[in-house]
N, C-alpha and C positions, 0 to 999 in steps of 0.2 A: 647516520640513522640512529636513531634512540629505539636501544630494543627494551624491553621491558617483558620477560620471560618469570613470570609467576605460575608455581606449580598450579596454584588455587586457582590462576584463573584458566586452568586447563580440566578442570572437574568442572567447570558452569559453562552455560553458554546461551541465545535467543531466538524466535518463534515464526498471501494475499494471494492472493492470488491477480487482482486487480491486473498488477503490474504483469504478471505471469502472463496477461492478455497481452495477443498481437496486434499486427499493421493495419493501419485503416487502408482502403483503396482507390481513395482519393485524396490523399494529403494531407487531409485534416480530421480528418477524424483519428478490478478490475475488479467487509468481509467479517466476527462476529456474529448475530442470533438471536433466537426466541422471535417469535411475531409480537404484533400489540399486545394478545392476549396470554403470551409465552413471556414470562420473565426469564432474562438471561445476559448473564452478564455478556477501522478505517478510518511581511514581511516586510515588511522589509522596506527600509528608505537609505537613510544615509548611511554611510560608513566604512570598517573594517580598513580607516584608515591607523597612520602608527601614531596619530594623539590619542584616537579612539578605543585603540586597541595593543595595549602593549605586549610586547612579546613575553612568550611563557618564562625566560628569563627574567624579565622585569616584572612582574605580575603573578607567575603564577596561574594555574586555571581560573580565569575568568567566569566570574559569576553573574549568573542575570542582574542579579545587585549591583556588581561593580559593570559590569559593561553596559547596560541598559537597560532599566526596567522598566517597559513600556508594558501601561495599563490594555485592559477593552479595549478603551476608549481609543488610546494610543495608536494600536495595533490595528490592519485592515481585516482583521478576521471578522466576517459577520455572523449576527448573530442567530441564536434557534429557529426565530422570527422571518430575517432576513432571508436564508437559504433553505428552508423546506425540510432542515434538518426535524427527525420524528421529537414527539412534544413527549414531555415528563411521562404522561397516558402511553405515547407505545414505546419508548426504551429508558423512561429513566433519566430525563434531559436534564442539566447540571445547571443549580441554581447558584453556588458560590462557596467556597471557603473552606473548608476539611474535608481531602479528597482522598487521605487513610494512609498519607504518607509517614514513616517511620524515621526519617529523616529531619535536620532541622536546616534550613537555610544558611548555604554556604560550606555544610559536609561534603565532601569530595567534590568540591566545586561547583557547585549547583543550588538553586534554589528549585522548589516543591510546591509550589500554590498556583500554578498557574489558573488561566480565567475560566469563568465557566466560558463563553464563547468558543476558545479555543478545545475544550472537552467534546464541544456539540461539534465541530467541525469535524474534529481530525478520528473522532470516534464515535460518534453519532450518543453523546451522551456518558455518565459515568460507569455502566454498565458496561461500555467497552473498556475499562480499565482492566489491566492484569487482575486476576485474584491472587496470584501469587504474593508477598511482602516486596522483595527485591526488586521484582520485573515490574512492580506498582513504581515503587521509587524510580524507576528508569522510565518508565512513561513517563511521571509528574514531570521528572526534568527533564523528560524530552521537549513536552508541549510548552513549558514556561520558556525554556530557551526559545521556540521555534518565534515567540513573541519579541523576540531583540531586534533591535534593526540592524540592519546589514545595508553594505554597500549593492545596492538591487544594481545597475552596468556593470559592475565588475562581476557579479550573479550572471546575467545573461551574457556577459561575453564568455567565462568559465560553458557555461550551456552551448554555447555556437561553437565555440573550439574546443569543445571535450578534454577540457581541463584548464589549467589557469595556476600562475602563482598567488597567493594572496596578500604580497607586499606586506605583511606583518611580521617579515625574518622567521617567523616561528618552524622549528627541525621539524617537525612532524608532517608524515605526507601521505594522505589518504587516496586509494581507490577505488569503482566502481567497476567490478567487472560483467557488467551485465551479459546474461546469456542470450536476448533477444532484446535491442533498443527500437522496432521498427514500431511501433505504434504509439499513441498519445499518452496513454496511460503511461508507458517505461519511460518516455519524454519527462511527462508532470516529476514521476518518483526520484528521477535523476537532477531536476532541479529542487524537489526537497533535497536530496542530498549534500547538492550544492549549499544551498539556505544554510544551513544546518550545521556544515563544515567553516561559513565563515565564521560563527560567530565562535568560532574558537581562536584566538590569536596566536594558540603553542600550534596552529595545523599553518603552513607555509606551503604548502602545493596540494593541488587536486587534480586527480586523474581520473579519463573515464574510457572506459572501450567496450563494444560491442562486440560479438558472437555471431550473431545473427542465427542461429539456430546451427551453427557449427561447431560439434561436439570437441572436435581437435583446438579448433581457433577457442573454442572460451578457455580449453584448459591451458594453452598457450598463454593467454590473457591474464589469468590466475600466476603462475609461473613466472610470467614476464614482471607483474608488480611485484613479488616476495624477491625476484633478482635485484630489480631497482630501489630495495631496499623499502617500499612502502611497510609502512607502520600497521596499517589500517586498511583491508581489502574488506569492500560489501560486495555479495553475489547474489543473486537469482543461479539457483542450480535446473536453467532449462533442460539441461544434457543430465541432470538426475545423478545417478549411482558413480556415473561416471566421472563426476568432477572430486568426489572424497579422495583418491591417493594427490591430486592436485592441491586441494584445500591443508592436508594432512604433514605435503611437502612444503608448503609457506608456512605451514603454523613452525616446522621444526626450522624453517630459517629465522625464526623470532617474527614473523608478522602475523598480527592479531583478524583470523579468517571470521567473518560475520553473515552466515546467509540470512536468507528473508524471501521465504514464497510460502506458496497455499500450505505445504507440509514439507518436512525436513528430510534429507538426507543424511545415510552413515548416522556417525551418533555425535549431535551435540555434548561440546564439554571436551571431548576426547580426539575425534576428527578434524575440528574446529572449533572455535572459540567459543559461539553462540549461535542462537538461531532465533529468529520472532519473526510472526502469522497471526493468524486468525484463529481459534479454536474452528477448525474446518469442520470440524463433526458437527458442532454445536447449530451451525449455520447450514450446514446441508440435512440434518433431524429436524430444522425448523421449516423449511423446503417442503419436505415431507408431509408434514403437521396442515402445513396450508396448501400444499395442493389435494388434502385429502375432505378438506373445509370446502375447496370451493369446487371442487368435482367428488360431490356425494356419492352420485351414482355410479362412479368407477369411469373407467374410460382409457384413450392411449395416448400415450406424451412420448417426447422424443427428447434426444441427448444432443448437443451439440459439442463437439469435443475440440481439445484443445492441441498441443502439439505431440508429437506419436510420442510415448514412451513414456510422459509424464506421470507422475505418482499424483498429481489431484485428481484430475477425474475418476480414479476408479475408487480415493477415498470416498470423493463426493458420494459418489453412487451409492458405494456400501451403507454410508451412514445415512441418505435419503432413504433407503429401502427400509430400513430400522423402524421408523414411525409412519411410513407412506402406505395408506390400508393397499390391501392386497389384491382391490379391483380395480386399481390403474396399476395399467400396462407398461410399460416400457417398450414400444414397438422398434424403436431404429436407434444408433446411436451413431453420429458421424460426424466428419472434422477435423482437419491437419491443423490450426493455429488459432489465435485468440486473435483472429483479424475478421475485419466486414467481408472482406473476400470469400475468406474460407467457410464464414457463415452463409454466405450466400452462397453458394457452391454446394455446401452440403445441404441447407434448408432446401437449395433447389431440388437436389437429387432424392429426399424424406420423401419432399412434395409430392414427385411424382410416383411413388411408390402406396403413399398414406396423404391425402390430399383430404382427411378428416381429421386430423388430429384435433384434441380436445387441451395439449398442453405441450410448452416447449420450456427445456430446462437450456439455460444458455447462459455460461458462469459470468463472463465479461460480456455486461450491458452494452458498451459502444460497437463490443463487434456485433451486435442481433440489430442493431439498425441494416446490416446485410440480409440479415433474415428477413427481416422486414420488407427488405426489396422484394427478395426469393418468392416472398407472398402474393405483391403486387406484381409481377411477371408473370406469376403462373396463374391470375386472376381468381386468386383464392381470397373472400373475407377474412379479416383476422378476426369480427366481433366475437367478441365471448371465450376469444384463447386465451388461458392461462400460463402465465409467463414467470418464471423465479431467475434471480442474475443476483451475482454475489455484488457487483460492483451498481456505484451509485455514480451515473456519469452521463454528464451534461447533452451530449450529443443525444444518448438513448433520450433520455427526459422529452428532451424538445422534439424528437421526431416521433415522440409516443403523442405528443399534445398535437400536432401538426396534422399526426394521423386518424386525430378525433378524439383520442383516447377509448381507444372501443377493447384494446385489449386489460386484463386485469393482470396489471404487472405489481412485483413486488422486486424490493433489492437493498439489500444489508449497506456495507459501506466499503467504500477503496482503500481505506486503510493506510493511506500512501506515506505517513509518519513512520512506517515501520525502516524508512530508510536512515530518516535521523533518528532515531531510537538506538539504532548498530551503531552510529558516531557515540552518543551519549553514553551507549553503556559501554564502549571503549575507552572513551574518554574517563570514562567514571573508576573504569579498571584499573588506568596508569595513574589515578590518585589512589589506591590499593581497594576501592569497592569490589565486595564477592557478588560479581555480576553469576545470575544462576546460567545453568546451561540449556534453557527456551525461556522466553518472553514471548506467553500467548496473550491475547486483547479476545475480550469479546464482544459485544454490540448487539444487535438487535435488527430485523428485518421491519420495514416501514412501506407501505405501499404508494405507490407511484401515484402524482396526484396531476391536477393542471397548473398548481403551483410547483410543482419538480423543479419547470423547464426555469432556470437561471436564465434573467434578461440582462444581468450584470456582466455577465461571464461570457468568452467568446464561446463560438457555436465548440469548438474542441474544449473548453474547461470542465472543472470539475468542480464541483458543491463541496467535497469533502478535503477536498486542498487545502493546507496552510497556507500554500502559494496565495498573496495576494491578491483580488479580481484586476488591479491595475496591471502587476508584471504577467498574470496571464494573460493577458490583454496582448501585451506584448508579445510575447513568446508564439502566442496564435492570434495573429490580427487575421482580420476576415478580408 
């Protein structure tokens, strides 16, 4: 194992919650700010073979220059146009070319210009970009890389068999220890990570393992990769406060610890390596802002919550209450998981308590399609509820359009780059980049339209994926 133990990079570190959302309950079925009128800053074909891709021996960190520079054009990311991503008018949509990097193409291995398409994707525009300097340069290269081709079968079979070597010899061997993988969303993020990790030739194995909401088994997880030596662990801290002495114990065995959820845990920089999210506040003030536009006269909304213990929701909350006028109510809050279940479960039980509600806060879009049952069960209308969800995701989309569109829904973006983002500024570190200690994105809230619903995409995709609409295709055939 190649350790690589810089004091420097234990003073920085990086910044969805998207993913943080749970299981769907049938199979197939999670971030950024400002509204339209609120300025405010959520692949792949051939390759990752060894002509393709020489090993970091022979090579060196490979650059989008050298390994592939695949245009727009080139690349399956569609464009502003294409997926319903919000226009210049409501965040800011990325026209092309100086995107405020400090960087020049091919410093610490990377190139920095990536397309506008892929800005409107993966961040719903330039406004989701870092404002920090650093954590900008670690975006830019994130997204330009994520435009390389890779070997997409050796991609899904690493996906089917939670993990994979990647025939390029290269020492370096990343993981994923995810604290809940049971829904679509941690699916999608896990195959960005995937993506992401090939196009590096110095990375030779990837690993991935699930928690399932098991506080013991994730920090086992965490512990197990820094034993086997992995170089590069990314986590979702579902289990919260509780994974820092785990995280804190692989940093001191020399593996580079990288979370990524709604908001951080312990103290980036010191605890672990890095951390990158969403400016959560930003996005939940802006929550706020428009639920106070579109219920003048005050009124009662509901919470749907995510899994017990979590540290986003009750950011959410705090930072919503901040700009949300003082005559909407917050009548219920409830909810064990970022799954359709759970939301269904809980909307059922609001229901019958508050079967008037005037607004429902529900951070992961795909699971309020259980809400949405929860509605039609209890034969309540939904016209005229007001809806806010951090994530932008295809399932919601299409069963909002299906359902008429009668409710007035809003939703930021999935953010799901934040998982190649932890490779890249990892990567970026062992060429000696002072990666900072968070990488927040911010973005923009866009309202739900009847163009939302993606007819490219399977009914389980996501509009804001790098993931090509081809290998999503695959990965969720219908």
């Amino acid at each position: 194992m190649i350790r690589y133990r810089r004091a420097a990079a234990l003073t920085c570190a990086l910044g969805l919650l998207v993913a943080a959302c749970g299981d769907d309950d049938d199979g197939g079925d999670a971030e950024g700010i400002a509204t339209e009128e609120t300025e405010a800053p959520a692949t792949a074909d051939d390759t990752a073979t060894a002509e393709a891709t020489a090993t970091a021996e022979d090579t060196g960190t490979a650059t989008a220059e050298d390994t592939a520079t695949a245009t727009a054009e080139d690349t399956a990311t569609a464009t502003a146009e294409d997926t319903g991503t919000a226009t210049a008018e409501d965040t800011g949509t990325a026209s092309a070319g100086d995107w405020g990097a400090t960087l020049t193409d091919g410093e610490y291995g990377e190139t920095y210009n990536p397309s506008a398409a892929t800005i409107d994707t993966g961040m719903a525009g330039p406004n989701g970009l870092p404002g920090e300097e650093r954590a900008r340069n670690i975006a830019l290269a994130t997204a330009a890389r994520a435009e390389m081709p890779v070997d997409e079968d050796l991609a899904m079979k690493c996906w089917e068999e939670n993990g994979c070597e990647t025939g390029t010899g290269g020492e370096l061997k990343v993981g994923l220890a995810d604290g809940f993988g049971g829904n679509i969303a941690r699916q999608i993020f896990k195959m960005e990570f995937i993506l992401q990790a090939l196009t590096y030739p110095e990375i030779g194995e990837i690993g991935y393992t699930d928690a399932n909401l098991d506080t013991q088994k994730a920090i086992s997880d965490v512990r197990s990769f820094a034993a086997r030596d992995f170089d590069i662990i990314i986590s979702y801290p579902d289990a919260g406060e509780a994974l820092v002495p785990a995280y804190r114990a692989a940093m001191e065995e020399g593996s580079k610890v990288i979370t990524w959820s709604g908001t951080k845990v312990g103290e980036p920089g010191v605890d672990y390596f890095t951390y990158s999210g969403p400016d959560v506040c930003a996005v939940a003030r802006a929550w706020g802002e428009q639920f106070g536009k579109e219920l003048p006269d005050g009124d009662d909304i509901a919470i749907l919550l995510g899994a017990p213990g979590n540290t986003l929701d009750p950011l959410q909350e705090e930072c919503m209450t901040e700009t949300m006028p003082d005559n909407i109510n917050i009548v219920a809050r409830q909810g064990e998981a970022w799954s359709r279940e759970s939301y269904l479960e809980a909307m059922s039980a609001i229901l019958a308590e508050y079967p008037d509600l005037d607004g429902v806060l529900g951070s992961y879009a795909d699971a309020f399609v259980g809400a949405m049952r929860a509605y039609e069960a209890a034969g309540i209308p939904m016209d005229g509820l007001v809806t806010m969800h951090q994530s932008d995701d295809n399932p919601f989309f299409c069963a909002w359009k299906d359902a008429g569109g009668v409710t007035t829904s809003w939703t930021s973006t999935a953010l799901f780059m934040e998982g190649r983002t932890g490779i890249t500024a990892a990567m970026m570190a062992e060429q000696g980049y002072d990666v900072p200690a968070e990488i927040i994105f911010g973005g923009g809230l866009k309202p739900t339209t009847m163009e939302s619903c993606r007819t490219d995409l399977p009914p389980d995709g996501s509009p804001s994926s790098l993931i090509s609409p081809e290998l999503q295709n695959r990965m969720f055939p219908e």
